[in-house]
C-alpha positions in Angstrom: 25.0 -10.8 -44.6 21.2 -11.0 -44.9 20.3 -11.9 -48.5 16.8 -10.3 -48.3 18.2 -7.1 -48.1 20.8 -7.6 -50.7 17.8 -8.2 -52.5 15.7 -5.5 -51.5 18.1 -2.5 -52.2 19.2 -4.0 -55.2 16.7 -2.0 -57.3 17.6 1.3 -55.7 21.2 1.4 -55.7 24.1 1.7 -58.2 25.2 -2.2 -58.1 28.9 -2.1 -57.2 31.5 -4.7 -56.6 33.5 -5.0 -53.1 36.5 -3.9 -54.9 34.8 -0.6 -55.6 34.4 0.3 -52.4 37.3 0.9 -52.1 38.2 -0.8 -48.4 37.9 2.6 -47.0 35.0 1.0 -44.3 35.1 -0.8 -40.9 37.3 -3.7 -40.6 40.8 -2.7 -41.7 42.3 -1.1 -38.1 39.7 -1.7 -35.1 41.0 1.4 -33.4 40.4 3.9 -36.5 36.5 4.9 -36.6 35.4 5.4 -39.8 32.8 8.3 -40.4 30.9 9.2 -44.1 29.1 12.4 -44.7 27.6 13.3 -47.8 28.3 17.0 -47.4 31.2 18.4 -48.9 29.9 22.5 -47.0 30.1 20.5 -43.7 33.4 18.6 -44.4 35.6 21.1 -42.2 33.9 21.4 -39.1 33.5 17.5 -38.8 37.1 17.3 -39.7 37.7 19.5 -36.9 35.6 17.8 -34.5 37.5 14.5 -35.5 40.9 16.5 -34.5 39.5 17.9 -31.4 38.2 14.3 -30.4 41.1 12.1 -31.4 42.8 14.9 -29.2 40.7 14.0 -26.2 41.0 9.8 -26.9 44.5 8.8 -27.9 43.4 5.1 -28.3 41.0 6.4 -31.1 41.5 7.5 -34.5 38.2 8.9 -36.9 38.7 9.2 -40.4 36.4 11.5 -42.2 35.4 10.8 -45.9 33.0 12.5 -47.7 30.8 11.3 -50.7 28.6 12.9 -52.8 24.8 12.5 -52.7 24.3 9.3 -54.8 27.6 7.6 -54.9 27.1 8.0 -51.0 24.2 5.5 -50.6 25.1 3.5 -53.1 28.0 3.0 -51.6 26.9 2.3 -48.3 24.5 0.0 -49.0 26.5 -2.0 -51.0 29.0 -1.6 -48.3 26.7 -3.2 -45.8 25.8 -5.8 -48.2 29.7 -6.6 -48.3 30.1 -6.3 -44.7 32.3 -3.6 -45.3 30.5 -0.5 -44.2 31.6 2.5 -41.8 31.4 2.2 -38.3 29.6 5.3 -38.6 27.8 7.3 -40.7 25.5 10.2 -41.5 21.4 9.2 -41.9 18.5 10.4 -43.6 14.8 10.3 -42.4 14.2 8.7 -45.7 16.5 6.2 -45.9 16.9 4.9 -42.2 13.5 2.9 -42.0 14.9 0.4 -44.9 17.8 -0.4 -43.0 16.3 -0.4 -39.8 14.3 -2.9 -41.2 16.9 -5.0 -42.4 18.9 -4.9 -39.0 21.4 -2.7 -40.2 21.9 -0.2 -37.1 22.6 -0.1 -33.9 20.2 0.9 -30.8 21.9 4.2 -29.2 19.8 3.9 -26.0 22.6 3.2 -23.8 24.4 5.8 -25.1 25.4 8.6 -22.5 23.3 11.6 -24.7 20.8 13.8 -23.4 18.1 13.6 -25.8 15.7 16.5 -24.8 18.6 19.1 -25.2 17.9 19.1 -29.0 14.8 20.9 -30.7 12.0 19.5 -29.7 10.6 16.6 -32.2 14.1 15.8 -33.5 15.2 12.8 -31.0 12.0 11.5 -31.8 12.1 11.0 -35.4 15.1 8.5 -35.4 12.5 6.3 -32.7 12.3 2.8 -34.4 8.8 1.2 -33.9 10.2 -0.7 -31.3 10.7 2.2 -29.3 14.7 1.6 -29.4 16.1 4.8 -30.9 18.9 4.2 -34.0 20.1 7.5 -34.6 21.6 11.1 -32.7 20.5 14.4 -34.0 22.9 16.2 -35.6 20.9 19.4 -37.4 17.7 20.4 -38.0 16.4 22.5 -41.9 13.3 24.3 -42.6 12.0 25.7 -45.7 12.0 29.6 -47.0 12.2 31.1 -50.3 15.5 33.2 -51.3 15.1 35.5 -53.8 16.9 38.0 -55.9 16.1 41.5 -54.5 17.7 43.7 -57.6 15.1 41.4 -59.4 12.0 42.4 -56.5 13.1 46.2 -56.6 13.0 46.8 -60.4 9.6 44.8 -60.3 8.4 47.4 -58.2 8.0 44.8 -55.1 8.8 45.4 -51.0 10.7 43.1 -49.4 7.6 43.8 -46.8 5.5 42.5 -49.5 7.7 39.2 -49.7 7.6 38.7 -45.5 3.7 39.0 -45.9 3.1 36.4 -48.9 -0.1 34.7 -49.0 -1.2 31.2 -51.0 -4.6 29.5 -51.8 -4.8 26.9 -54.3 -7.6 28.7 -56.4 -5.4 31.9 -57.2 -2.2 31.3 -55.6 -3.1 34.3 -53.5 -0.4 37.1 -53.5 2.9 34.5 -53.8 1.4 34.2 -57.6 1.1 37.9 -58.3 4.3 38.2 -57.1 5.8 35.3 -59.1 3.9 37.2 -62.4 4.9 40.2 -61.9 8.8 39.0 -61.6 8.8 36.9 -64.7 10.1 38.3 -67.7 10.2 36.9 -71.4 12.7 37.9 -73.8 10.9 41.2 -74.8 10.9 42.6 -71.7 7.3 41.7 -71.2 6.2 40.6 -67.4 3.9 37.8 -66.2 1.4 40.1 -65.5 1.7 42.5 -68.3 -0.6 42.6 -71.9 1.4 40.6 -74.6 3.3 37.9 -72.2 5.4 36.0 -74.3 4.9 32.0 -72.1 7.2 30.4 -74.5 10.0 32.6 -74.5 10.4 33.4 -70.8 14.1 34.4 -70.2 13.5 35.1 -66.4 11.2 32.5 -64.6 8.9 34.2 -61.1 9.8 30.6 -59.5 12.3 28.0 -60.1 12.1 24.6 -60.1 14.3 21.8 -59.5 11.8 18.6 -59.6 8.9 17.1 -58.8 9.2 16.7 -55.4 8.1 12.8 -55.5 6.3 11.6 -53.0 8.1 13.8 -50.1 8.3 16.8 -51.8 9.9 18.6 -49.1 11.7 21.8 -50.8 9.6 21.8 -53.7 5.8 22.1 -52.6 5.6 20.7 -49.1 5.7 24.1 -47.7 2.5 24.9 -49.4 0.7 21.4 -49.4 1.2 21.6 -45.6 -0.6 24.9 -45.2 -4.3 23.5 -46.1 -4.4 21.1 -43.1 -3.3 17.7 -45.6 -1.2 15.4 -44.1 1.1 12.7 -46.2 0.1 10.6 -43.7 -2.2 9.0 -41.4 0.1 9.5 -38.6 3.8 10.1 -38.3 6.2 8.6 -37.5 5.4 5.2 -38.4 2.2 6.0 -40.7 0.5 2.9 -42.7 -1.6 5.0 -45.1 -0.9 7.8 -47.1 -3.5 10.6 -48.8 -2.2 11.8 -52.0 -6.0 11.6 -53.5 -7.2 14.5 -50.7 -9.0 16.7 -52.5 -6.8 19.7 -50.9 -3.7 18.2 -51.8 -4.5 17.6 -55.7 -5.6 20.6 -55.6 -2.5 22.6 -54.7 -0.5 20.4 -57.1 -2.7 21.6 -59.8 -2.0 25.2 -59.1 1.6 24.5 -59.2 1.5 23.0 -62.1 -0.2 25.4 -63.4 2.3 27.7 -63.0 4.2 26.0 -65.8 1.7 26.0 -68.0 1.4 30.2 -67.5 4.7 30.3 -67.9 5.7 31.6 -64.5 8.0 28.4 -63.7 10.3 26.4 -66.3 9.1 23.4 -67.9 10.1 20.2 -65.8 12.3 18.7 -69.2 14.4 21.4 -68.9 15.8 20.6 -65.4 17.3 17.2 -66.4 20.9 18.1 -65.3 20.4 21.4 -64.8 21.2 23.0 -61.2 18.0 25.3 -59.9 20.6 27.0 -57.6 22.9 27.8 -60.4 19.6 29.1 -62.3 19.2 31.4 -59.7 23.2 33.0 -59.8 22.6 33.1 -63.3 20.2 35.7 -63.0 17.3 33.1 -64.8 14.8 32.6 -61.6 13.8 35.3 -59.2 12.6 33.3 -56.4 13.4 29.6 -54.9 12.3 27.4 -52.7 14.7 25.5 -50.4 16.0 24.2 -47.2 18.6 26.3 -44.8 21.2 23.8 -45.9 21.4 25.6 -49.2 22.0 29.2 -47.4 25.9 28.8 -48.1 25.3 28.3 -51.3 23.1 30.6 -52.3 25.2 33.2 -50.9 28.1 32.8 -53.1 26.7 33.7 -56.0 28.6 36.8 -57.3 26.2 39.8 -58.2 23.6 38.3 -56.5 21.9 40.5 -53.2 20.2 38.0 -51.5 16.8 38.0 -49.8 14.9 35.1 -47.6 12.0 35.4 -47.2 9.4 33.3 -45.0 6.7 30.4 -47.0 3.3 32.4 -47.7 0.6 31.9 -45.3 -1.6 29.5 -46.7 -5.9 29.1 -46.4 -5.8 28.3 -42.8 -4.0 31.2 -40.9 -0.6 29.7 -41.0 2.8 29.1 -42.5 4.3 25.5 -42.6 7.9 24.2 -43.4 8.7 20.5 -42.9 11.3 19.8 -40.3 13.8 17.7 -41.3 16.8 16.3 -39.3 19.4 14.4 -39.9 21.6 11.6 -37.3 24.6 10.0 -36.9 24.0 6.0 -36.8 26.2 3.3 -35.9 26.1 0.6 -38.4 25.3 -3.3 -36.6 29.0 -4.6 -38.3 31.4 -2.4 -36.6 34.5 -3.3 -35.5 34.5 -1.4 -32.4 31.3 -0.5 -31.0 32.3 0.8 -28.1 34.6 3.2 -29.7 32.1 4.3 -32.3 29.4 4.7 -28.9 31.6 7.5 -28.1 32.3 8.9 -31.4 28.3 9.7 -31.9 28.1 10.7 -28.2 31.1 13.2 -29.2 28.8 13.9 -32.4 25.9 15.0 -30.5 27.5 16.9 -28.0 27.3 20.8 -27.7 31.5 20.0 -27.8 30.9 19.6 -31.4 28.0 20.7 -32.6 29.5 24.0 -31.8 31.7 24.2 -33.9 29.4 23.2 -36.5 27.6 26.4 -35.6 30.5 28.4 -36.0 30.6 26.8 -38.8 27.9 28.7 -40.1 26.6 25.8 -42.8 23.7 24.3 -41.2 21.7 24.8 -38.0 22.9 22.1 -35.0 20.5 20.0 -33.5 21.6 21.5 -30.0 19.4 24.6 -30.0 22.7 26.8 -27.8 24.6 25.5 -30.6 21.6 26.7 -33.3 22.3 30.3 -32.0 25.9 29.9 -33.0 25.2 29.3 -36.7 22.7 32.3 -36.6 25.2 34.4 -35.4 27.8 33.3 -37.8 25.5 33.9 -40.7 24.7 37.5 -39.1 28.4 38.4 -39.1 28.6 37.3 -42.9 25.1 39.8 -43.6 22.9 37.1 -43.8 19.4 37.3 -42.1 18.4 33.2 -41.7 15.3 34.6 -39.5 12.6 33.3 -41.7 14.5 29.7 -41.5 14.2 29.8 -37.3 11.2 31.4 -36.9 9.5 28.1 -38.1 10.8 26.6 -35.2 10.1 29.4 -32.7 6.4 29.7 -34.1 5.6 26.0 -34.1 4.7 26.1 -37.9 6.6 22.9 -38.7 5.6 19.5 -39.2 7.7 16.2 -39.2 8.9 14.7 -42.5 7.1 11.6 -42.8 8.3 8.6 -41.5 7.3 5.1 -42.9 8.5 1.6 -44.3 8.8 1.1 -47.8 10.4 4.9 -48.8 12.0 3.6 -51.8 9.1 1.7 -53.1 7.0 4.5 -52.6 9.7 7.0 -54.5 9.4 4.7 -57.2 5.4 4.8 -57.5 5.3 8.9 -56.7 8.0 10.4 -58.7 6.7 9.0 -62.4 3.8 9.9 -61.1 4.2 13.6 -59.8 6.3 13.8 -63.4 3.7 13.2 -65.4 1.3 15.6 -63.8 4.1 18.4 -64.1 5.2 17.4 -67.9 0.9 17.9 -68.6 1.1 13.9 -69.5 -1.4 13.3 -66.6 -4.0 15.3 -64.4 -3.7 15.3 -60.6 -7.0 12.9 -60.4 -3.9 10.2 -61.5 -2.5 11.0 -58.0 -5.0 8.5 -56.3 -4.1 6.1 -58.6 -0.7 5.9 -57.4 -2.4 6.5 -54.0 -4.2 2.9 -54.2 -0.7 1.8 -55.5 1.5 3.3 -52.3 -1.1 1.8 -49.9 -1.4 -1.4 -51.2 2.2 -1.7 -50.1 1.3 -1.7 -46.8 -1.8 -4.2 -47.1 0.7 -6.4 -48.5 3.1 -6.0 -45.7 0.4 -6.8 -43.3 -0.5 -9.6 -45.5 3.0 -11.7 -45.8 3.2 -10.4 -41.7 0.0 -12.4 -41.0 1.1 -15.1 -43.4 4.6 -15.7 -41.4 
């Protein structure tokens, strides 16, 4: 195995021997696929698919195993490191240019998929920048904001109100009255009201799970992304970044601010805490996050839920990031061929409907999309203000660039600070210079070689 990229993930991961891993990766029976999700909501309906398809190839077997978030790339890294990764697994937009990098995954191009029958921009993202594509889509998310509507009524707000949201960075626009007016301190007293108590708040207008980093996709992307700022000077495959534009800073100083008023708990008090379990608890009125937390959010006894669309920001528009995750074949598999069909099985509308039906997430395969709406409509659920991103064209691509885990460890200290008050957001193009450089250097030890 490559020792640079031991090396390089070595700073990132949770070091673990081989014996850790358990042996539960490629290598041990070359007719048993082995497949890793991190998703425990979407365990059943990729166990079912791996029925229905071991079913339809008696020479194959797929075992499923499911990790949570961190173990999972810790493990699989380390796993690749020992040569004993799965054949297959399931890939993030943020984690796939490292290992693409490192020659970890296989090119799918020869694979018998039909890549424009997925939502249009989602093959493309898992597009190497040699062209060669290194991953299947397998869902699609958006952005919205559920909220708690006993919590909107006793306020005295419409859910109209909510759908018609509006942001600007100088006075959060209506989305900050509204956040005001729903926060509550222990007397009784609202955001908005004479004799707001900002240090004992006992119900918070917005919750808050993190900073965001440098990707900030749930947590203030959809607002960033309405002033026309880009993370990037093109995407996929950007080289520069802009986190000193004058717009952005500025709408990461309003949300901070928000802290600072009182309106959104303090960032210290999230270390181990769960923002969706804030919000069953009855302590946040309103969060931000992605369609994959719909399930979720739902369960929450005594809770009615609401979604409602991101506000429409200074230039007309909503935004959401679209996000998409892949299957990808790892370079060491025992049986290539067999895991070829595997993802082809992944990505088809065979089963990515049942996924639908699944109603957990929304399939990359658009027919298959419609599924999962109407599962969520037969459970009472209205997911409109997660698709009409996608039917409206107010997305825009998570950013795609070398060196995500570098970068994550220059923007989250540095996004901390600015929402613990240790730092202003003029420190942002600081960590700018610092991000960039990254890339000069790259260019620097390319030219060198």
């Amino acid at each position: 195995m490559n020792r640079t990229f031991t090396k390089a993930v070595a700073g990132t991961v949770t070091v673990l021997s081989v014996a850790a891993l358990g042996g539960c990766a490629a290598g041990d029976d070359p007719n048993t696929i082995d497949y890793w999700l991190w998703d425990a909501n979407q365990l059943p309906g990729y166990r079912q698919c791996a029925v229905d398809f071991n079913a339809a190839n008696p020479d194959l077997t797929v075992k499923v195993t499911q990790l949570g978030w961190d173990d999972y790339w810790g493990k699989l890294t380390n796993g690749m490191v020992a040569e004993n990764a799965p054949d297959v697994f399931t890939n993030h937009l943020s984690k796939y240019p490292d290992y693409l990098r490192f020659e970890q995954l296989v090119p799918l191009d020869d694979t018998e998929v039909d890549f424009d029958r997925y939502a249009d921009g989602l093959a493309d993202l898992w597009v190497g920048e040699d062209g060669k594509r290194y991953g299947v889509p397998k869902d699609w998310d958006t952005i919205a904001l559920f909220y708690n509507r006993d919590m909107l009524a006793d306020a005295g707000i419409s859910e109209d109100e909510m759908v018609e949201l509006t942001w600007n960075a100088d006075d959060g626009g209506t989305l900050e009255d509204v956040i005001a007016r729903l926060t509550i301190d222990s007397a009784g007293v609202r955001g908005d009201e004479e004799g707001f108590d900002k240090n004992d708040v006992e119900v918070y207008g917005m919750g808050l799970a993190n900073s965001g980093s440098g990707m900030g996709q749930a947590e203030w992307s959809w607002f960033t992304g309405t002033t026309g700022w880009t993370h990037t000077n093109e995407n996929p495959w950007g080289d520069h970044y802009n986190y000193d534009d004058e717009r952005f800073q500025s709408a990461i100083a309003w949300w901070a601010g928000l802290i600072d008023k009182g309106y959104m708990p303090r960032l210290e008090t999230t270390i181990g805490a769960s923002m969706p379990d804030n919000f069953g608890a009855g302590r946040a009125a309103i969060n931000s996050h992605g369609s994959w937390m719909i399930g979720q959010y739902a369960s929450y006894d005594g809770i009615d839920l609401g979604v409602a669309p991101t506000p429409t920001g200074p230039e007309g528009e909503r935004a959401s990031m679209f996000n998409g995750l892949a299957d990808s074949i790892w370079v060491g598999t025992d049986n290539l061929e067999g895991s070829k069909r595997w993802v082809e099985y992944l990505g088809s509308p065979a089963c990515q409907d049942v996924i639908g039906d699944q109603g957990v997430v929304f399939p990359a395969i658009l027919s298959s999309a419609e599924r999962a709406v109407a599962a969520y409509d037969e459970r009472g659920l209205d997911v409109s203000a997660f698709t009409e991103h996608v039917t409206d064209g107010t997305t825009f691509l998570f950013p795609i660039t070398a060196n995500a885990a570098q970068i994550d460890g220059i923007m989250k200290p540095a996004m901390d600070s600015i929402l613990t008050g240790q730092a202003d957001v003029g420190s942002l193009t600081d960590a700018n210079t610092q991000v960039n450089r990254l890339f000069e250097d790259a260019g620097e030890d390319a030219a060198g070689d």
